[in-house]
C-alpha positions in Angstrom: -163.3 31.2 81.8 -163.0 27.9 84.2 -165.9 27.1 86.2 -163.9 26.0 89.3 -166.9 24.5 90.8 -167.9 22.5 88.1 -164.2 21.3 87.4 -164.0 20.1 91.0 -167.5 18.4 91.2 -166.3 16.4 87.8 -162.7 15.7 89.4 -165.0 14.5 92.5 -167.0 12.3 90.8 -164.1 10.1 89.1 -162.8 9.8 92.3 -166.3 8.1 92.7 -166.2 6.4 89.7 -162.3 5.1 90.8 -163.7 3.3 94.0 -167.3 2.0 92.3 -165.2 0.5 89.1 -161.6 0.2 89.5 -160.4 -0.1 92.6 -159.3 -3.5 93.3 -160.8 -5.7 95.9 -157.1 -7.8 96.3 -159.3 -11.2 96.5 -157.4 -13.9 94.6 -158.4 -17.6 94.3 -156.1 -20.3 93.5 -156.0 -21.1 89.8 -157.1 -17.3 89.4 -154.9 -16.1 86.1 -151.6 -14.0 87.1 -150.3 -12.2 84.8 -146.8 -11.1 84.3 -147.8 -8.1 84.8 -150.0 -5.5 85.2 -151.2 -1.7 85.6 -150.9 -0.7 89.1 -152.7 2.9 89.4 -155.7 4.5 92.0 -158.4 7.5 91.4 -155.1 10.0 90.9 -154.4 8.7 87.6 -157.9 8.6 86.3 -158.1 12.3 88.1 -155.2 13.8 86.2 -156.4 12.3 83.0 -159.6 13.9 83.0 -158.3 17.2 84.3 -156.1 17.0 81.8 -159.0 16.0 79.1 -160.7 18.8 80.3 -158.4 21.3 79.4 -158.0 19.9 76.3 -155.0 20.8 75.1 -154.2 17.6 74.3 -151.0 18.1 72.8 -147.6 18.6 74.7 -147.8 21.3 77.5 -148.1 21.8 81.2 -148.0 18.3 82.7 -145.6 17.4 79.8 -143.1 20.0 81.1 -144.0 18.8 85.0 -143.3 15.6 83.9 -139.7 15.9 82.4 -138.4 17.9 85.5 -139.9 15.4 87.9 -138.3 12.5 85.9 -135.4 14.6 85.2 -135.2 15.4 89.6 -135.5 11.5 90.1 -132.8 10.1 88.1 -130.2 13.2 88.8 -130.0 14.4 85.1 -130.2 17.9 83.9 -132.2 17.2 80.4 -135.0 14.5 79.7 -137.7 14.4 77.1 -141.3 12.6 76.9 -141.9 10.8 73.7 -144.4 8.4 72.5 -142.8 5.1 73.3 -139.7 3.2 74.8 -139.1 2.4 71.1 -139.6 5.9 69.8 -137.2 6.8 72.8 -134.3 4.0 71.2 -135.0 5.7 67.7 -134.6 9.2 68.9 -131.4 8.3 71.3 -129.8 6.4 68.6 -130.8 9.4 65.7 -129.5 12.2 68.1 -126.1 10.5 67.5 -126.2 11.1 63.7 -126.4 15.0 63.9 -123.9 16.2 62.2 -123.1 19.0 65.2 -121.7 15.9 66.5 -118.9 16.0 63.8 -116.5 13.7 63.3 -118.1 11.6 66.4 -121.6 11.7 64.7 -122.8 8.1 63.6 -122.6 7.8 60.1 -124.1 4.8 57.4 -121.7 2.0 57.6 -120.4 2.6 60.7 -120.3 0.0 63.6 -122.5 -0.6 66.6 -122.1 -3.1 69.9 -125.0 -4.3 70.9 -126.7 -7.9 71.8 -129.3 -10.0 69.8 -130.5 -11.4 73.2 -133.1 -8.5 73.8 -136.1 -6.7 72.1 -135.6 -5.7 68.6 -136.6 -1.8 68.9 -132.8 -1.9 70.6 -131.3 -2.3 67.5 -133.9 -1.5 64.6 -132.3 2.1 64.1 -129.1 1.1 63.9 -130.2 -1.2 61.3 -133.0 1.7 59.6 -130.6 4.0 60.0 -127.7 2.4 57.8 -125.0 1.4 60.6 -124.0 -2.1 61.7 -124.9 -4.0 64.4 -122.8 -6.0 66.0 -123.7 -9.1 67.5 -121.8 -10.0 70.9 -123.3 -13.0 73.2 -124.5 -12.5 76.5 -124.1 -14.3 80.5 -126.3 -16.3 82.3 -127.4 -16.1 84.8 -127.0 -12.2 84.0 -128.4 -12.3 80.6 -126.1 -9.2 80.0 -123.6 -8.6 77.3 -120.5 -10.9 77.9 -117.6 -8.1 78.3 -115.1 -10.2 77.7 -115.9 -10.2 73.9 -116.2 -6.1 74.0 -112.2 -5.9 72.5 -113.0 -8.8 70.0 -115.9 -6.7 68.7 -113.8 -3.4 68.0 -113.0 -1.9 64.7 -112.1 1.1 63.3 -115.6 1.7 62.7 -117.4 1.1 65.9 -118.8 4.5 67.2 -121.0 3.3 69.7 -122.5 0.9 72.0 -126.3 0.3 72.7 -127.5 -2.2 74.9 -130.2 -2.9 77.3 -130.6 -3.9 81.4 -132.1 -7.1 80.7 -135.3 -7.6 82.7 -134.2 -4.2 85.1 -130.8 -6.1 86.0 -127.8 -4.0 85.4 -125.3 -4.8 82.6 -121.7 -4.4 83.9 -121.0 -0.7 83.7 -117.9 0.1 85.0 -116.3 -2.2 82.3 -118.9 -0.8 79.4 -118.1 2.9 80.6 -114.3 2.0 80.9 -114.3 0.8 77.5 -116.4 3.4 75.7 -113.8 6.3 77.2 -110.8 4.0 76.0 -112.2 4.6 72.3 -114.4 7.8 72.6 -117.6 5.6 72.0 -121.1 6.3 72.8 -122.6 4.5 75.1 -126.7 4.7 75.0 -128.4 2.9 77.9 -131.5 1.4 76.7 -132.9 1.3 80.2 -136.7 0.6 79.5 -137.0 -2.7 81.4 -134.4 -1.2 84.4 -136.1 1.9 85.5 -135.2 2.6 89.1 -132.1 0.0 89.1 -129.3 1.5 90.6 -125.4 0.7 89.9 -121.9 1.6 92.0 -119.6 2.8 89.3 -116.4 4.6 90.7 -117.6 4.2 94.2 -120.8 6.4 93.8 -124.6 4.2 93.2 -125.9 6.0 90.1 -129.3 4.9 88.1 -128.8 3.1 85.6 -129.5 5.1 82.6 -127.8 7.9 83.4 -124.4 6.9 83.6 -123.8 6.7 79.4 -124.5 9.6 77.4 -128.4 8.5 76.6 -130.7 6.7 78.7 -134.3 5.8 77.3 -137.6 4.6 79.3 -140.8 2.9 78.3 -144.2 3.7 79.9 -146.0 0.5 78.3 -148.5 -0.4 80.7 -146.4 -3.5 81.8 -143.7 -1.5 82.7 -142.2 -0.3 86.0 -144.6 3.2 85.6 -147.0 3.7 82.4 -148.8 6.3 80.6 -150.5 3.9 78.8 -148.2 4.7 75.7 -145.1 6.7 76.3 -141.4 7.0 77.1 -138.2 9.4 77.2 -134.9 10.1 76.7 -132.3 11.5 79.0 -129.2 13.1 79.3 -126.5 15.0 81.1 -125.0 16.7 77.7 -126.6 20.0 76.8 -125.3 19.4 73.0 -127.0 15.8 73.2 -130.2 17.1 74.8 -130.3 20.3 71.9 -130.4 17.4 69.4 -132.9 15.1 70.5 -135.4 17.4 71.2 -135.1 18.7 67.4 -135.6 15.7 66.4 -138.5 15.0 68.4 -140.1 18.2 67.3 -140.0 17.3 63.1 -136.3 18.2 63.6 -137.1 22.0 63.8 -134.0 24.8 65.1 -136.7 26.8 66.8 -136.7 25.7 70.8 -140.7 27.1 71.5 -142.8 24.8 73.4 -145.7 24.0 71.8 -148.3 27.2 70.8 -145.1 29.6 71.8 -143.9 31.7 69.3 -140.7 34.1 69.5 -139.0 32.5 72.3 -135.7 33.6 71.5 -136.9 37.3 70.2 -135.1 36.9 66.9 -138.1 34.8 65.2 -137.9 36.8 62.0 -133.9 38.1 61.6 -131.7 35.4 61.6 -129.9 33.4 58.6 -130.4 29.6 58.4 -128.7 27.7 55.3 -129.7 28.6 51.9 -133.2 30.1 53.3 -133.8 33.6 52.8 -132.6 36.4 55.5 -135.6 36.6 57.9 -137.2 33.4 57.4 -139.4 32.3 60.0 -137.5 30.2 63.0 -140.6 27.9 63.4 -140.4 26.5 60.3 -136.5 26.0 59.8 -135.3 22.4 60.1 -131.6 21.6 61.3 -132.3 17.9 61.4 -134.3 14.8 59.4 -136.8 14.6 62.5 -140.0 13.4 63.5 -143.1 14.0 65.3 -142.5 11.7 68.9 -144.1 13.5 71.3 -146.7 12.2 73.6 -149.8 13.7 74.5 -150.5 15.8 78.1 -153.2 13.0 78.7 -150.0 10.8 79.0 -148.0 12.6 80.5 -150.5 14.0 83.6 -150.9 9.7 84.2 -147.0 9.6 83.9 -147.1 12.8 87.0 -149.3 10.2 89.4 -147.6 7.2 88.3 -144.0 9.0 89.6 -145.4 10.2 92.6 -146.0 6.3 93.8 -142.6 4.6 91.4 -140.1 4.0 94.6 -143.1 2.4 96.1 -143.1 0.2 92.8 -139.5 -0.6 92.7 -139.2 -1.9 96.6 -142.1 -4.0 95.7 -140.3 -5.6 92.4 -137.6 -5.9 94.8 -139.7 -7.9 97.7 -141.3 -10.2 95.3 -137.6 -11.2 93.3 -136.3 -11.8 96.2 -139.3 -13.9 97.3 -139.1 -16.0 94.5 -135.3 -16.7 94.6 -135.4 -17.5 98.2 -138.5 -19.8 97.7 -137.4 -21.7 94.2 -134.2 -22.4 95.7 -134.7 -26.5 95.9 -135.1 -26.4 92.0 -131.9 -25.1 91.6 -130.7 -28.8 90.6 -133.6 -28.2 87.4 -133.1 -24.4 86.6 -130.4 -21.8 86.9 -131.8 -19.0 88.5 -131.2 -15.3 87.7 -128.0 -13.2 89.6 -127.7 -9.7 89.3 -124.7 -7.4 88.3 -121.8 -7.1 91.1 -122.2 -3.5 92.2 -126.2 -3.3 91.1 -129.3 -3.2 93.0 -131.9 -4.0 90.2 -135.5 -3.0 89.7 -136.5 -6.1 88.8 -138.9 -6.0 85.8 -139.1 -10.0 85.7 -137.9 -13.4 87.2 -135.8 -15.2 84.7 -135.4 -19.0 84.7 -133.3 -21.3 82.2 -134.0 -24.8 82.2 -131.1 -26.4 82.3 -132.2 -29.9 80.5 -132.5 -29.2 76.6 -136.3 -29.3 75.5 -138.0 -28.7 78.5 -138.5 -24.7 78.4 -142.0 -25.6 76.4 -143.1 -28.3 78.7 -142.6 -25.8 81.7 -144.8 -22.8 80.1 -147.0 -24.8 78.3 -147.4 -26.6 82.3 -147.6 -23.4 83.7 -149.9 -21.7 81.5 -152.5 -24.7 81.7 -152.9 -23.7 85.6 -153.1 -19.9 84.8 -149.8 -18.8 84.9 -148.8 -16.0 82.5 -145.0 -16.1 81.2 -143.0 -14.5 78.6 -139.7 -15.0 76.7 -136.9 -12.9 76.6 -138.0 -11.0 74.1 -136.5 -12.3 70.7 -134.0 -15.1 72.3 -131.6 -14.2 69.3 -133.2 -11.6 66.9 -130.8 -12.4 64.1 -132.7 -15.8 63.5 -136.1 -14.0 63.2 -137.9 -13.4 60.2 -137.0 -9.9 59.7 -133.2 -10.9 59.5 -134.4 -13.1 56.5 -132.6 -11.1 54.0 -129.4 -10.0 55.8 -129.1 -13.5 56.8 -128.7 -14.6 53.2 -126.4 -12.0 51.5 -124.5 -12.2 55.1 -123.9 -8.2 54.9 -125.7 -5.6 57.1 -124.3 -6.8 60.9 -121.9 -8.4 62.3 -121.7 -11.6 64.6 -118.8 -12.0 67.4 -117.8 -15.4 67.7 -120.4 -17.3 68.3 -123.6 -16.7 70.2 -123.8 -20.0 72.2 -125.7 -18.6 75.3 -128.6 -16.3 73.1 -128.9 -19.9 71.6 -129.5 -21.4 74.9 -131.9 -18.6 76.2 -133.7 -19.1 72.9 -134.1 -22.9 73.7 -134.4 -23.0 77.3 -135.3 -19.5 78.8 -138.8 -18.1 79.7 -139.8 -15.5 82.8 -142.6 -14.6 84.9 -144.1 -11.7 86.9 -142.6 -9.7 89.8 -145.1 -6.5 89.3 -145.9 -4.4 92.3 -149.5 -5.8 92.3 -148.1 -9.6 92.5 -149.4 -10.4 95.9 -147.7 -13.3 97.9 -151.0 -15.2 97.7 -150.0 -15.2 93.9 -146.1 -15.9 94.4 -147.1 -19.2 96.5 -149.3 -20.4 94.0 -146.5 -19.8 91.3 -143.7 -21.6 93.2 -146.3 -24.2 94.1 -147.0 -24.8 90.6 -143.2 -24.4 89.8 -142.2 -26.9 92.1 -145.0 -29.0 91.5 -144.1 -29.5 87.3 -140.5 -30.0 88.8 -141.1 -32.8 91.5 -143.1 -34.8 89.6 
């Protein structure tokens, strides 16, 4: 039985703990480090965790469940699902697409994918695992979105869907995406993990981005707009779409049960499934090639504070974009400077900057990194010249390339970001546009 009183007095004392060891004291010094990002949490976090610990169920259950219908409430969408990663939630939206109750519109090997090489690779790594085809299609600056005037150019007969990302939480342009995934009865998965909380105006209605495709995923890395530490999800308005994924979250099991339910749907024992034998049990029968991507409860009861505070987190990103741009105006003549998507109001995960002379991308970072400013690429610049392309690259099969990518080339060369994270105080921003301006005016 639970000792209340003993359960509270523990709760009580990580509150403690919270202000004695974590809390932050906000006191930055010039030439302090600033990252591009950061955890942003209090004692509520730390409290759910340890409740949750303390249960010690440790698997999927009760915060898991408050978690999806919170997230689920936010975004407007009837179905989401907690899984261990933003890349577990790319491989589970992209493998939900393969089941053959999807029929003749189920992703099959061979077939063809749109996507961008301008991004992180866990975008495309199950198209590629899975035996489909990526295809390449260059991007915008200063959008850093996929260019739609190339999305006709990329058809074929096999194309079956299109999976891209909100680069750095700014909108890609989804009017003309959606327009031209309903002209050729194409999925369209949002790989929204950099963009929660980014809203878009598609027929005259703002929607967030990620649910205005058929899939929308999420990361909850800790740099991330909200974190569990690890963890991320998948979401959807289709009940067909939603049935899939979460069989193949679950080891690709029929049965529906939550975790340590049995006999949900009463009929445990008396159905026929395949080839099985009359009876057999509906726990153990597998209608997919699945996995095991759930997260724990520990995640998910950080994820429950973590939402509680997010539209706190996203008017912040907001303030401090918005900061920069105003303030690095007069280097515009040095660097282009990021522009969101007509019709979007981004939550900004980052501030992106392209040097617009050829070869001085490293001398900035390397500058800027000397006096304690952390930055970042975008991600792979273009993935297809990386390492793990080696192979394809040589025998020139196993994706496709539209025209040529001259702008992932230049962000390659010449692009690099830093930090708009709630935490980012303006104490920090002045020192990074000082330091900016500083390399630039010398």
């Amino acid at each position: 039985m639970k000792n209340f009183n003993l359960h509270n007095q523990i709760l009580d004392l990580v509150r403690e703990y919270y202000k004695e060891v974590h809390k932050p004291e906000n006191v930055y010094k010039e030439g302090d480090r600033i990252p591009y990002a950061s955890r942003v949490f209090d004692e509520e976090e730390m409290v759910n965790l340890v409740d949750s610990a303390l249960e010690f169920w440790l698997t999927s259950g009760r915060y898991t469940n408050y978690f999806e219908h919170s997230l689920s409430s936010y975004l407007g969408v009837k179905y989401c699902a907690l899984v261990n990663s933003g890349s577990s939630a790319n491989l589970l939206a992209f493998s939900t697409l393969t089941s053959p109750l999807l029929k003749e519109r189920a992703i099959r090997r061979g077939d063809e994918v749109i996507t961008v090489a301008a991004g992180f690779p866990t975008t495309v790594t199950p198209i590629i695992q899975f035996g489909a085809v990526p295809v390449f299609v260059d991007v915008t600056i200063p959008q850093y979105n996929i260019d739609i005037s190339k999305l006709e150019e990329a058809y074929s007969n096999k194309t079956k869907a299109v999976m891209i990302a909100h680069t750095l939480g700014n909108p890609f342009d989804l009017q003309a995406v959606k327009e031209f995934c309903d002209k050729y009865n194409l999925w369209l998965v949002e790989d929204n993990c950099d963009a929660l909380g980014s809203k878009y105006i598609i027929n005259g209605k703002e929607k967030f981005t990620g649910t205005i495709g058929d899939l929308g995923t999420s990361s909850f890395y800790p740099p991330h707009h909200m974190t569990m530490g690890e963890g991320g999800a998948v979401y959807t308005n289709n009940p067909m779409l939603s049935k899939i994924m979460r069989s193949i979250r679950d080891w690709g099991r029929d049965c529906v049960c939550d975790s340590g339910q049995d006999n949900f749907c009463g009929h445990r024992f008396d159905k026929q499934y395949g080839d099985l034998p009359l009876g057999y049990d509906h726990k153990y029968v597998y209608s997919h090639f699945g996995y095991n991507l759930k997260a724990t409860d520990m995640q998910a009861a950080i994820g429950v504070a973590q939402l509680k505070k997010f539209p706190s987190f996203v008017e912040r990103r907001r303030h401090n974009f918005a900061y920069l741009l105003k303030k690095l105006q007069k280097v515009s003549d040095k660097v282009i400077l990021p522009e969101p998507c007509k019709n979007s109001n981004p939550s900004w995960f980052g501030f992106l900057i392209t040097c617009k002379e050829a070869g001085m991308r490293d001398k900035v970072v390397s500058y800027l990194e000397s006096h304690g400013i952390q930055t970042r690429m975008l991600f792979a610049g273009n993935l297809i010249k990386h390492p793990c392309f080696d192979e394809m690259r040589r025998s020139g099969e196993g994706y496709r390339v539209v025209g040529e990518l001259i702008n992932t080339d230049r962000i390659m060369d010449n692009t690099f970001w830093i930090g708009v994270y709630p935490g980012m105080t303006t104490e920090k921003l002045d020192y990074m546009i000082k330091i900016i301006k500083k390399y630039f005016n010398r």
